[in-house]
Wavefront OBJ file of the C-alpha trace (Angstrom):
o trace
v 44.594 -3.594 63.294
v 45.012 -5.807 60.132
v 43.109 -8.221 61.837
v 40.009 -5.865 62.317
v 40.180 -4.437 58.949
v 40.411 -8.443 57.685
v 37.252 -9.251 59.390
v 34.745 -5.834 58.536
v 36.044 -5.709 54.784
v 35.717 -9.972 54.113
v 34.479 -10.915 51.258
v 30.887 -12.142 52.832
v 30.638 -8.669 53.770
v 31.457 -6.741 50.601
v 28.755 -9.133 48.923
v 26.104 -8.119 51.398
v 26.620 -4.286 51.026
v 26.943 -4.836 47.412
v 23.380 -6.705 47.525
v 22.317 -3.862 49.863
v 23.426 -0.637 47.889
v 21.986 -2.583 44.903
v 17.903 -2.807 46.777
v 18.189 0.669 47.956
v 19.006 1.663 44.377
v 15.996 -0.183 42.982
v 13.716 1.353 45.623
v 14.950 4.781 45.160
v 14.838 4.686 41.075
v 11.369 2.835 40.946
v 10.042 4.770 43.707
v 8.783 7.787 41.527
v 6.990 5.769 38.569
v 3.608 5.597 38.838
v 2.309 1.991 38.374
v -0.408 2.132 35.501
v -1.787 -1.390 35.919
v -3.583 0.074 39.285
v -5.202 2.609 36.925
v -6.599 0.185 33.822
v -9.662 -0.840 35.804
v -11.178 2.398 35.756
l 1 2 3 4 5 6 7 8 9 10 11 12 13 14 15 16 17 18 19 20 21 22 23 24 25 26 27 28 29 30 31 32 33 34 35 36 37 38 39 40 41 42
């Protein structure tokens, strides 16, 4: 069992959801801004 554990919570792992949780949390708090520079042109 300490084996499995070992392996799914390494510290390659960790890093990757921490990367991962990190994007999604961009996307979700940039999501709702509207991006002026589109609008300047007209």
């Amino acid at each position: 069992m300490k084996k499995i554990l070992a392996r799914i919570f390494s510290r390659e792992n960790l890093l990757a959801l921490l990367l991962c949780l990190i994007l999604i949390a961009l996307t979700i708090f940039t999501v709702d801004t509207t991006p002026t520079w589109i609008y300047q042109g007209f």
